[in-house]
LUMTORVO-510903 format. One record per residue: residue in one letter; y, x, z of N, C-alpha, C, O, CB in turn. Coordinates in steps of 0.02 Angstrom, whole numbers, plus 32768, in hexadecimal, padded with zeros to 4 digits. Glycine has a CB too. Layout:
BEGIN
AYXZYXZYXZYXZYXZ...
END
This chain:
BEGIN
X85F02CF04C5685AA2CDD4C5885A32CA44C8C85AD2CB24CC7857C2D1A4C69X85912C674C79856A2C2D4CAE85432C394CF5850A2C514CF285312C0D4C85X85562C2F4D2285312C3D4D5384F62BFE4D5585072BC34D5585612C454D93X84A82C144D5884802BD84D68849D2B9D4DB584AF2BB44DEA842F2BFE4D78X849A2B5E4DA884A02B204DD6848B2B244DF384A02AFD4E1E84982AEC4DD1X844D2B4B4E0E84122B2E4E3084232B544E7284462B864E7A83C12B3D4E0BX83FD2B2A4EA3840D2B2B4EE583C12B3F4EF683902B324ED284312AE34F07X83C12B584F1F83782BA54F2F837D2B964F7C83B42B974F9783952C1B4F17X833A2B864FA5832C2B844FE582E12BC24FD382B42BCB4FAA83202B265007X83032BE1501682DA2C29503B82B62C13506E82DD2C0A509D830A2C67505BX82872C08507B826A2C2A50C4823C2C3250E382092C0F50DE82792C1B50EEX82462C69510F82132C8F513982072C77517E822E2C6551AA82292CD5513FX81BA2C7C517E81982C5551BE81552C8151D281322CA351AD817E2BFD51A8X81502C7A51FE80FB2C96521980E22C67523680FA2C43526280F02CD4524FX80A02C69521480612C43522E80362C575243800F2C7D522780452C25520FX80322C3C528A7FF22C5F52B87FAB2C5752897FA72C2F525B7FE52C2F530EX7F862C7752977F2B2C6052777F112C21528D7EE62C07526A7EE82C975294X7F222C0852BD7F1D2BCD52DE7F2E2B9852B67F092B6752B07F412BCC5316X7F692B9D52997F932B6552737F8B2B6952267FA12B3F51FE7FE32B6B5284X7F652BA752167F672BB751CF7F362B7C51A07F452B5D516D7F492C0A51C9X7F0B2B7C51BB7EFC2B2B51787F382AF851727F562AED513E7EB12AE95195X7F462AD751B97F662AAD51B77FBB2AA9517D7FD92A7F515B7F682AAC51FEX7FC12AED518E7FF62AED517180012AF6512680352AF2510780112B13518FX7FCE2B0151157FB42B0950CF7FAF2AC250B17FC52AB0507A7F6B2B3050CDX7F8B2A9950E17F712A4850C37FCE2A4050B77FE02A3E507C7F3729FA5113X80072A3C50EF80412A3B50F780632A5950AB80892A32508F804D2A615139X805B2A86509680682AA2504E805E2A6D501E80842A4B4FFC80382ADE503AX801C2A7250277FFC2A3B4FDC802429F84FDF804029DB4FB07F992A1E4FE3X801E29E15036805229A85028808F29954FFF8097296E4FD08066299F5053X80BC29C2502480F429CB4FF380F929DB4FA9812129C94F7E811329F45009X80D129FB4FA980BF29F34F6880B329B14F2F80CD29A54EF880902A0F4F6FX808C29984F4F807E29574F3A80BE29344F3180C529154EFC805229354F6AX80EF29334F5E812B290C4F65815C29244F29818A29014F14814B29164FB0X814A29694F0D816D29744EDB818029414E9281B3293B4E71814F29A94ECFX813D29214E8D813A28DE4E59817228B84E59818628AC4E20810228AB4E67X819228A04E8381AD287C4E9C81F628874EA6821E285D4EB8818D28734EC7X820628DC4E938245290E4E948259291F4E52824629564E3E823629534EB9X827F28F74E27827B29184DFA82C429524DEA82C929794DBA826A28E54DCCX82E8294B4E13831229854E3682EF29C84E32831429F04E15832029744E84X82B329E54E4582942A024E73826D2A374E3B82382A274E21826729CD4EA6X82832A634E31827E2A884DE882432ABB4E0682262AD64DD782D32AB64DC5X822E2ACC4E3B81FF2B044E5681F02B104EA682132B024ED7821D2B464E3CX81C22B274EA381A12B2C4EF681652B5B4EF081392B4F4EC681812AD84F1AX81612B874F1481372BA64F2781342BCE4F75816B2BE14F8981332BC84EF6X80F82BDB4FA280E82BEF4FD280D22C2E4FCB80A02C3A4FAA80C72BCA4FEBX80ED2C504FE280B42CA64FEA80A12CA6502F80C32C98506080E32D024FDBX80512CC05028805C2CDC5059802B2D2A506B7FFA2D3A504980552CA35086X80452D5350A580342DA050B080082D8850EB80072D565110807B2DDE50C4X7FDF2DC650E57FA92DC151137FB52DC951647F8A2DC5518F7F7B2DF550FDX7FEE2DD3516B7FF62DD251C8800E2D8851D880342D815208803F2E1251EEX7FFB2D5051B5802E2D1F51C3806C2D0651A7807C2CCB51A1803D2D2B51EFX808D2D3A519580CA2D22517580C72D00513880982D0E511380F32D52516CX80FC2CC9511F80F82C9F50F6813A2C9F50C8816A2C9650EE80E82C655118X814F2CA4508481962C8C506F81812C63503C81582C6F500F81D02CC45057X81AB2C1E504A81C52BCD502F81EE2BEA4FF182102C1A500382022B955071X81F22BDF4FC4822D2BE84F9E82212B924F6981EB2B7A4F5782292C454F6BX82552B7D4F5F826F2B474F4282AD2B4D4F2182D52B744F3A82732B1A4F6CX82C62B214ED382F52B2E4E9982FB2AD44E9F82CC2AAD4E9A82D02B5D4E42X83322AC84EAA83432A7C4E8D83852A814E6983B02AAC4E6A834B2A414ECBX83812A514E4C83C82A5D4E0C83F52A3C4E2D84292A344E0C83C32A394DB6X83F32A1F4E7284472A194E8E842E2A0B4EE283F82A084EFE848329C34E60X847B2A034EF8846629F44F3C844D299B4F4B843729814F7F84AB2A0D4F6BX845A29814F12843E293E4F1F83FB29374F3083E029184F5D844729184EECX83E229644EF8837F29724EF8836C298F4F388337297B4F4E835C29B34EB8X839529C64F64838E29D34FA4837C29BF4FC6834929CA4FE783A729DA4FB9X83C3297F4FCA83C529495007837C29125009836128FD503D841529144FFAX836929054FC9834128DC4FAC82F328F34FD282D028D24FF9834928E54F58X82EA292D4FB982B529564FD382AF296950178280298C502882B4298C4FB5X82D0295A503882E2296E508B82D0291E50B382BC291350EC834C298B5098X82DF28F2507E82D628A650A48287288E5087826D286250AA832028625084X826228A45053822F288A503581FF28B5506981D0289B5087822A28944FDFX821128F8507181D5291A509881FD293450EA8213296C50F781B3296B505FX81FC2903511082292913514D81EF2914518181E7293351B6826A28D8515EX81C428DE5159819728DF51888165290C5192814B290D51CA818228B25186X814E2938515D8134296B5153814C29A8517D813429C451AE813A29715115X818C29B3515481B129E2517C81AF29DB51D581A02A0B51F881FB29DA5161X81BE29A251EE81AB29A45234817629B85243816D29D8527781AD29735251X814329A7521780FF29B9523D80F72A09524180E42A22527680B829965214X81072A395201810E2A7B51EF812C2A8D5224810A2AB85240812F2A8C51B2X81692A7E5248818E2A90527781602AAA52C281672ADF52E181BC2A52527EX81342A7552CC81062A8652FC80C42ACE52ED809F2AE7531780E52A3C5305X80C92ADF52A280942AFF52A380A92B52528980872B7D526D80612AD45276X80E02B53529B80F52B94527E81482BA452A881762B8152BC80F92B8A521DX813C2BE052A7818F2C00529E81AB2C1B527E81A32C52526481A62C2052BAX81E62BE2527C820D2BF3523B824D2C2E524082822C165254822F2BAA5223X824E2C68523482712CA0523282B02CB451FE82D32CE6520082422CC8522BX82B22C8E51DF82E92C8551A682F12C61517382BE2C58515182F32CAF518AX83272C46515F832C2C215124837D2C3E510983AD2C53512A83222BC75135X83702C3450B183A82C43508B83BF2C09506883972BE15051839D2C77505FX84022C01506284012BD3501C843B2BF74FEB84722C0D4FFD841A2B75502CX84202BF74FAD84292C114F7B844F2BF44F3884242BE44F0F83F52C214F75X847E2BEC4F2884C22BBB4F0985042BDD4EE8851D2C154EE184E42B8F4F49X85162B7F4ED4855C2BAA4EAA85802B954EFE85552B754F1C85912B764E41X85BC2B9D4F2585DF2BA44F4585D82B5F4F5785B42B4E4F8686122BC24F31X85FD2B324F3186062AE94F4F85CF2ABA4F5685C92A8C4F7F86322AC44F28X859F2AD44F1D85572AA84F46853C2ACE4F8A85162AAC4FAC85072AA54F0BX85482B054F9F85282B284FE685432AFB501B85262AE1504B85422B7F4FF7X85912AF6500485BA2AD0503E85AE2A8D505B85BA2A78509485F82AC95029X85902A6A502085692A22503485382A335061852E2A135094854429F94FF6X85122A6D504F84D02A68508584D52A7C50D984A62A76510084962A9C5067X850F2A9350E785202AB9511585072A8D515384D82A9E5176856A2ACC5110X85272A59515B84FF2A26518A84D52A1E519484C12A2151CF84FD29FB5188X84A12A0B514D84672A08515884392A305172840D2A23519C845A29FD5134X844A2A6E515084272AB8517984342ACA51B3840B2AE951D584372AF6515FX84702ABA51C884762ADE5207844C2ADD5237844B2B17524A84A52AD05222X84292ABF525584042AD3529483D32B17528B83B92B3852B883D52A9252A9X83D12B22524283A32B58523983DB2B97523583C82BCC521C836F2B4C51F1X84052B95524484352BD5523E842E2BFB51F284272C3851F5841E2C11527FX842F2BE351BB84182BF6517A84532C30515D84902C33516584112BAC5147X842C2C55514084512C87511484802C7D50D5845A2C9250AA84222CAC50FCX84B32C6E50B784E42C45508084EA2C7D504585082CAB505F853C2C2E50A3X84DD2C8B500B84DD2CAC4FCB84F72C7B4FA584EA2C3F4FA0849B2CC54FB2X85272CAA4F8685332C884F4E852E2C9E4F14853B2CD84F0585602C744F4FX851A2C6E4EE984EA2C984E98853C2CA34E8885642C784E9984A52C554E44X85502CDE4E66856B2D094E36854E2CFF4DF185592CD04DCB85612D4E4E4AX85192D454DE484FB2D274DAC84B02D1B4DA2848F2D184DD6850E2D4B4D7DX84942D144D7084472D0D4D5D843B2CD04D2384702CB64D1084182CF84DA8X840C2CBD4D0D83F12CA94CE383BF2C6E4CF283A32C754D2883DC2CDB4CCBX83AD2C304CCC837F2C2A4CCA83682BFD4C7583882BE84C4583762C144D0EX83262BFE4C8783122BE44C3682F02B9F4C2982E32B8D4BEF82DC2C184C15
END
């Protein structure tokens, strides 16, 4: 059976009440930047009522990653100031995780590698 390509970013952050609009306008942004990704197969934000928040994102390789990390950097810096970020995953076949390793590192990220699953 095919393992899906796609490369899967996780993560978990808390946002004070203080920062909570802001970081929301910060959402929509990136969002917006999605137009512009066509790598960039999904995104969505949850979030629970004490603050906590999970990012989840699907791009169909690590190129679309890298791509998406340089289009919204500036975003992301600003997010950086308005939250704490408590974990991140990335989610892959083996040798695309290994490209990202660099890139992630300062966040000490969690490494999975897809086995199996599906997509449509």
């Amino acid at each position: 059976m095919p393992v899906p390509q796609i490369v899967t970013i996780v993560g978990y952050m808390t946002v004070p009440e203080a920062h909570a609009d802001a970081f929301r306008k910060n959402c929509a942004d990136m969002i917006e930047l999605r137009s512009q990704e066509s790598g960039h197969l999904a995104s969505a934000y949850s979030f629970s009522a004490d603050g906590t928040v999970v990012s989840r994102e699907d791009y169909d390789s690590v190129d679309a990653v890298i791509r998406h990390m340089e289009l919204g950097s500036h975003i992301f810096e600003s997010t950086q100031s308005l939250v704490r970020i408590t974990g991140v995953e990335l989610h892959g076949p083996a040798a695309e995780l290994e490209k990202l390793r660099d890139l992630f590192s300062g966040m000490s990220p969690g490494f999975f590698v897809t086995e199996f699953g599906f997509r449509k």
